[in-house]
C-alpha positions as CSV (number, residue, x, y, z in Angstrom):
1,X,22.1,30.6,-3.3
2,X,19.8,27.4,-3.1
3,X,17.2,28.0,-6.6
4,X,14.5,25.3,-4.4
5,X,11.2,26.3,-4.3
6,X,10.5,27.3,-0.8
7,X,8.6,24.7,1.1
8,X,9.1,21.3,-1.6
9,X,8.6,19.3,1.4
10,X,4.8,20.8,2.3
11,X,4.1,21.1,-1.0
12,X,1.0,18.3,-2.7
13,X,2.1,15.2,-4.3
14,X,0.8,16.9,-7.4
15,X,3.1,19.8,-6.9
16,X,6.0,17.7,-6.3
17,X,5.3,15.8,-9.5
18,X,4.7,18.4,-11.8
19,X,7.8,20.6,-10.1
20,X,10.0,17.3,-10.8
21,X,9.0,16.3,-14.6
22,X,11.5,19.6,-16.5
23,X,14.1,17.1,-15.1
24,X,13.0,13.9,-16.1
25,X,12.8,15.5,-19.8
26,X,16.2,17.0,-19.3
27,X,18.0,13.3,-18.0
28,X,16.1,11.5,-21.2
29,X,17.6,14.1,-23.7
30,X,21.2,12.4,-22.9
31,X,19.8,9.4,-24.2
32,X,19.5,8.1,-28.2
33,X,15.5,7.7,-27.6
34,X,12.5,9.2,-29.3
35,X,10.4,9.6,-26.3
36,X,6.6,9.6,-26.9
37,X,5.4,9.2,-23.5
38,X,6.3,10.2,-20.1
39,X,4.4,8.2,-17.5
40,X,4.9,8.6,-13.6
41,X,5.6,5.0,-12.0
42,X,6.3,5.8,-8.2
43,X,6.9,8.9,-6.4
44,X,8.2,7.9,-2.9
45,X,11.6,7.2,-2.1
46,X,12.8,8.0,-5.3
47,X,10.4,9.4,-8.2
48,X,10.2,6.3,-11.0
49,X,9.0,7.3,-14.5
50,X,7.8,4.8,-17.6
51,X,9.2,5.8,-20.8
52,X,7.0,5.2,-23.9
53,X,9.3,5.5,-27.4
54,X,8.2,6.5,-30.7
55,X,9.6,2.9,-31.9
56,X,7.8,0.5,-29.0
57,X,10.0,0.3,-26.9
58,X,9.9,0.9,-22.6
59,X,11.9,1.6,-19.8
60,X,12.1,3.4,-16.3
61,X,13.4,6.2,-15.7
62,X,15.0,6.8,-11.9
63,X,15.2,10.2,-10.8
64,X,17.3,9.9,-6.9
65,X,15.2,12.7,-5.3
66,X,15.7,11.6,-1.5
67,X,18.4,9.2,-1.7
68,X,22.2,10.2,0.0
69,X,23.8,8.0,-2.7
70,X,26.8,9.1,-3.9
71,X,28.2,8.4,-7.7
72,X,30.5,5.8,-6.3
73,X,28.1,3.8,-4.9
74,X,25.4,4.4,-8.0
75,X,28.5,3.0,-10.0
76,X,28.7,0.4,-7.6
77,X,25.1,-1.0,-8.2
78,X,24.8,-0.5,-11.8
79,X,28.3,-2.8,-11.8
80,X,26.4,-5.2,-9.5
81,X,23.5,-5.5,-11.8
82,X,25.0,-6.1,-15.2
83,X,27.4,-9.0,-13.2
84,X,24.3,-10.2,-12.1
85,X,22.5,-10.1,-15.5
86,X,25.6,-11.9,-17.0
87,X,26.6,-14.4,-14.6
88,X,23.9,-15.8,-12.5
89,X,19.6,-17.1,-13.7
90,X,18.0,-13.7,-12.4
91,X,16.4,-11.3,-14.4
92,X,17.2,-7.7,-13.4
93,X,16.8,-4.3,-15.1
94,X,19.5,-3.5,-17.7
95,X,21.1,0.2,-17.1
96,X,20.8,1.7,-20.4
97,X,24.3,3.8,-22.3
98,X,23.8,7.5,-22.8
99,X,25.6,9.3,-25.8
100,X,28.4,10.2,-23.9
101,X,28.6,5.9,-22.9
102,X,28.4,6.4,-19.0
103,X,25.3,4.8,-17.1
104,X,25.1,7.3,-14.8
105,X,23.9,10.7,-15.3
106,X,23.0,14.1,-13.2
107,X,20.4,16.4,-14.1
108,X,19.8,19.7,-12.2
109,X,16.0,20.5,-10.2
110,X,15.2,23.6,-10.2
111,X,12.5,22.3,-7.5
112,X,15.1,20.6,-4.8
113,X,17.8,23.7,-5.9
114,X,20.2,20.5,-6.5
115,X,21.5,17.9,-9.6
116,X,19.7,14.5,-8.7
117,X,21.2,11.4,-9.9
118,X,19.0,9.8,-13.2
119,X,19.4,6.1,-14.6
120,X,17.8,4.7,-17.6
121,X,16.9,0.9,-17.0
122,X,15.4,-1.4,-19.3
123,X,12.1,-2.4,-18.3
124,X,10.4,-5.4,-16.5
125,X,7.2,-6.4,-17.8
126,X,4.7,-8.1,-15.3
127,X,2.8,-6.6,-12.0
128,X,5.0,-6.1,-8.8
129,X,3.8,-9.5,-6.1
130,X,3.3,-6.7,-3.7
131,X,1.3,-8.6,-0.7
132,X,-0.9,-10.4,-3.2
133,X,2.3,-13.3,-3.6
134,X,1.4,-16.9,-3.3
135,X,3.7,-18.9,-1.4
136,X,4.9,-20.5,-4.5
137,X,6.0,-17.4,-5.9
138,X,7.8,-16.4,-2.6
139,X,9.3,-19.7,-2.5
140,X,11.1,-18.0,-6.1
141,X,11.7,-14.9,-4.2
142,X,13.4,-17.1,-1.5
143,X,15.9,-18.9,-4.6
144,X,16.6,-15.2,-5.6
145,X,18.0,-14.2,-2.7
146,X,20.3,-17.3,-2.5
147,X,21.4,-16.5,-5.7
148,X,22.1,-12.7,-5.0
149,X,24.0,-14.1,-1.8
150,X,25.9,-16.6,-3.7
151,X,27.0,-14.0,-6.5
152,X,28.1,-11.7,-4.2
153,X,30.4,-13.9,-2.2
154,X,32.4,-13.9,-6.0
155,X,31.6,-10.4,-6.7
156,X,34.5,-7.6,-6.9
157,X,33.4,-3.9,-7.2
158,X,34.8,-2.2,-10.2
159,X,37.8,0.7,-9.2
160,X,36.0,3.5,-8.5
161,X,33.2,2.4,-7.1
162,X,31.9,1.6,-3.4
163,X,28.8,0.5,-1.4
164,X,27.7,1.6,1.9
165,X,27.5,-0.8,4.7
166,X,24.5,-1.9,6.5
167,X,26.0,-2.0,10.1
168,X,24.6,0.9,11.4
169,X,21.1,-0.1,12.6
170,X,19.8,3.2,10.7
171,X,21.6,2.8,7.7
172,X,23.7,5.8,7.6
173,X,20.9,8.6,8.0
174,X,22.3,9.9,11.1
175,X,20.4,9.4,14.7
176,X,16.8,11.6,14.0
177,X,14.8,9.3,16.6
178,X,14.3,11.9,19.2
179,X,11.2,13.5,20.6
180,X,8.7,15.9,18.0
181,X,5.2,16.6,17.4
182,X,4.4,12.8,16.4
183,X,7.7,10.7,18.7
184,X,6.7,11.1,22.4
185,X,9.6,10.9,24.7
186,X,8.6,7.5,26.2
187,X,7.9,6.8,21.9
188,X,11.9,8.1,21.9
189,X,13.1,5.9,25.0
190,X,11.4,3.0,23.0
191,X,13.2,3.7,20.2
192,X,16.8,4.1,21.4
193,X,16.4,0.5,23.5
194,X,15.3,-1.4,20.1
195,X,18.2,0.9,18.3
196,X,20.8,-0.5,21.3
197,X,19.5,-4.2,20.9
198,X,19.7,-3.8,17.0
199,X,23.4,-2.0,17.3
200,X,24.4,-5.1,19.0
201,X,23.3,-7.8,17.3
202,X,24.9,-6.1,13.9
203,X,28.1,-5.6,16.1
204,X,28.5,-9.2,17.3
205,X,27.4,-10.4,13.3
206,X,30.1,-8.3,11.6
207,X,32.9,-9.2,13.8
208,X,32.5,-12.7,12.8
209,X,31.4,-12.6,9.0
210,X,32.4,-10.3,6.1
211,X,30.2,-8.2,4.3
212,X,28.9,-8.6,0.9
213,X,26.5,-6.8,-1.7
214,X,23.4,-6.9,-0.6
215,X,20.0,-6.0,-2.1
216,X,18.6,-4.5,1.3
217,X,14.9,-3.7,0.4
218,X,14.1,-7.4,-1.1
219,X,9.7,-7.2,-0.4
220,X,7.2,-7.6,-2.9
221,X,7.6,-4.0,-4.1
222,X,10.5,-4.8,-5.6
223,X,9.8,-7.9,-7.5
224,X,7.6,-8.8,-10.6
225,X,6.0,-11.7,-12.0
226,X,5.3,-12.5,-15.6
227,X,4.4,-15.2,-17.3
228,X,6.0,-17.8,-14.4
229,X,9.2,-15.8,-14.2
230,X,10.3,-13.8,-11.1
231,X,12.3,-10.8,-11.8
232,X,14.1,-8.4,-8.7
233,X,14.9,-4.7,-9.2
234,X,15.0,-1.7,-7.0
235,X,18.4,-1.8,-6.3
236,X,19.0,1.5,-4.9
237,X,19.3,0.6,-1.4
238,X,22.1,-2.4,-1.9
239,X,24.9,-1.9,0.3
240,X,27.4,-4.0,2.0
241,X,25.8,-6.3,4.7
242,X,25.4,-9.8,6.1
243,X,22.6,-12.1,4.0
244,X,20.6,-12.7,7.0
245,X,19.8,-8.8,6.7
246,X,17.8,-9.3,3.9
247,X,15.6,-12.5,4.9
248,X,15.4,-10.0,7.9
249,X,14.0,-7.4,5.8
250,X,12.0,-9.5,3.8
251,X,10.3,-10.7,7.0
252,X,9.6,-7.6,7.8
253,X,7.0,-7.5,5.3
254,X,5.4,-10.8,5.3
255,X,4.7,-10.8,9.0
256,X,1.0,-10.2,8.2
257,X,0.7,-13.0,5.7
258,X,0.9,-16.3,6.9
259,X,3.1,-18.8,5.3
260,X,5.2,-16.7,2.8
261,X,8.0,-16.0,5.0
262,X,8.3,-20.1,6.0
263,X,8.0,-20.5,2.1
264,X,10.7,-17.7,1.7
265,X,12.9,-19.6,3.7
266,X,12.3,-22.9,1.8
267,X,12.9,-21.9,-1.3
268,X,16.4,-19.9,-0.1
269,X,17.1,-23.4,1.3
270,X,16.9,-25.2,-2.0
271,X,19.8,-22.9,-3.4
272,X,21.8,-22.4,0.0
273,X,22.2,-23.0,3.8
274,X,20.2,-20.7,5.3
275,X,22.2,-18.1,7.5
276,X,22.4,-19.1,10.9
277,X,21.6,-17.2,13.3
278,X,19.5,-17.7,16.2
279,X,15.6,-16.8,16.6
280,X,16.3,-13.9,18.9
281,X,18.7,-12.2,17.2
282,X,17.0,-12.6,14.0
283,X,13.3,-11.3,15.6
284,X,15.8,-8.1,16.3
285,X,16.7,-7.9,13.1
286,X,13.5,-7.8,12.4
287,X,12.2,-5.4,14.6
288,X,15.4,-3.3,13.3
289,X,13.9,-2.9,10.2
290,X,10.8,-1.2,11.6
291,X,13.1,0.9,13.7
292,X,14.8,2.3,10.2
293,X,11.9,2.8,8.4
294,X,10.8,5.1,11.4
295,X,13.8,7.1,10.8
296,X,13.4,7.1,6.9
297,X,10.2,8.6,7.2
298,X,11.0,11.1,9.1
299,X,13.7,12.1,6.8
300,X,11.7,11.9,3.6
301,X,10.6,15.2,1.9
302,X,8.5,13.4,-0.3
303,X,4.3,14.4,0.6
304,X,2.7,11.5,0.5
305,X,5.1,9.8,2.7
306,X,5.3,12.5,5.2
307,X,1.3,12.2,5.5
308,X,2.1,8.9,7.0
309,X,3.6,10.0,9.4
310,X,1.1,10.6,12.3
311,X,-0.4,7.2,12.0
312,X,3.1,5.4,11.5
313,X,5.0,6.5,14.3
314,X,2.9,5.6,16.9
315,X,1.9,2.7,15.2
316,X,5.7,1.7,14.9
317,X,6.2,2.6,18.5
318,X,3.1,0.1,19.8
319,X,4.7,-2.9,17.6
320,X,8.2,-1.9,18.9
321,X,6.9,-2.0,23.0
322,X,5.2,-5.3,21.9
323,X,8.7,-6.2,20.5
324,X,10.7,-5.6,23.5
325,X,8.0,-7.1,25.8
326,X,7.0,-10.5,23.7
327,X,10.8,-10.8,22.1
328,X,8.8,-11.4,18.5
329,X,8.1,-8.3,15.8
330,X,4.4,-8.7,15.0
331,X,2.4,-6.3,13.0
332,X,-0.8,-7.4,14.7
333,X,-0.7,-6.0,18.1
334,X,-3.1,-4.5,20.1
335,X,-3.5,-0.4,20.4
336,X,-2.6,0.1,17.5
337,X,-4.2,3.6,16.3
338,X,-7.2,3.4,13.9
């Protein structure tokens, strides 16, 4: 019998937090570390914690409270990330050893009624470009992504290991776009023609190219800048893809500001072709993205995501209409709710 607490997924954000912290303690006890300081980071997604030690030192704690992934493909990223420390310019987050020398450990919740995954990574000073980037620093984001691209065209996962893939247009979390208190059915219909487009595009892209790591969630969340130096973490969503999926994804994000994803693209140039693919099927792409974040939403237990929700699905569903009317994914269309 399940030992969850009834409800997690109505309960606050404070709740949540305070139902989840027993387990952060418990996954830092498997490391060497005389933890002074337990600091929540991010609860979304995932629940992120900074760890303050008696001796100085910092690093971030990952607890994998919503995420499917499975040990394999965990093993898979934290592989990925130590290649990518050793081989190529890019700064990443270290995974840190436990006692027992794995990277990867589990650590029961007495709040979810499950183990949940938990990484140690060493930690990334600076301030997360979020949408406050300049296009100079995007044109660095840009050379990062050619250089994750170009890495993993060489890169062999380790036995054991395995990443998802990034065909299906919803990422794996199973169809959920049907009709409910906050998806109308025309919302619904809207939905499963932008799904259709998306399927095909992906279909006609992977029966031509072969798929490679990918970083898959590559917006200005997930990279920091310090001191003139761009560093990229957050890999929990890499999987096997095409590269245009992530200057897709990063597009997503930068619709609203004007210039970044032009100097994006520029500075991807100056490392590597830029995928080709043409304007269509990349504003699909695009559009995709909005389409999967629709269903990971609606999947999240997490509360303040699922407080979102009644303003972002029918906001997703006006910029989708637009989408399928204009052939462009703008974030700046008209009825959108207040």
């Amino acid at each position: 019998m399940s030992s969850a607490i009834t409800g997690y997924a109505d309960l606050s954000r404070a709740a949540q937090v305070a139902r989840l912290r027993p387990a952060a303690l418990d996954a830092l006890r498997a490391y060497r570390l005389d933890v002074r300081r337990l600091s929540l980071l991010n609860h979304g997604y995932n629940t992120t914690y900074r760890v303050d030690t008696a001796g100085g030192e910092r690093f971030a704690l990952r607890l994998n409270v919503n995420s499917p992934r499975t040990p394999a493909q965990i093993g898979a990223e934290l592989a990925w990330l130590a290649a990518l420390a050793r081989d190529t310019p890019l700064t990443v987050p270290a995974p840190q050893v436990r006692r027992d020398g794995a990277r990867l450990g589990h650590v029961h919740s007495g709040a979810l009624g499950r183990d949940l995954s938990a990484t140690l990574f060493s930690w990334l000073p600076g301030r997360n470009l979020g949408r406050d980037g300049t296009p100079a620093q995007w044109v660095e984001v840009g050379r990062a992504a050619a250089h994750l691209h170009a890495h993993a065209r060489t890169f062999s996962l380790p036995p054991g290991t395995a990443l998802g893939s990034l065909r299906d247009p919803l990422m794996n979390l199973g169809y959920n776009l049907t009709p409910d208190e906050w998806l109308t059915p025309e919302g619904a219909q809207i939905a499963q023609e932008v799904h259709a487009r998306v399927d095909d595009v992906l279909g006609r892209l992977y029966a031509t190219q072969t798929p490679v790591p990918l970083h898959a969630d590559l917006h200005g969340g997930n990279v920091r800048w310090h001191r003139g130096q761009l560093s990229v973490f957050d890999f929990d969503d890499s999987a096997l893809g095409c590269p245009v999926q992530d200057l897709a994804i990063s597009a997503y994000y930068l619709r609203p500001q004007a210039g970044l994803e032009e100097a994006m693209r520029h500075g991807y140039a100056s490392v590597a072709a830029l995928p080709d693919l043409p304007a269509g099927d990349f504003e699909t792409l695009v559009a995709g993205r909005a389409l999967l974040m629709l269903g990971a939403l609606r999947a999240n237990a997490t509360a303040d995501l699922r407080a979102l929700l009644p303003h972002f699905v029918p906001a997703t569903v006006i910029r989708l209409r637009a989408y399928l009317r204009s052939g462009t994914f703008r974030h700046d269309v008209p009825g959108l709710p207040s």
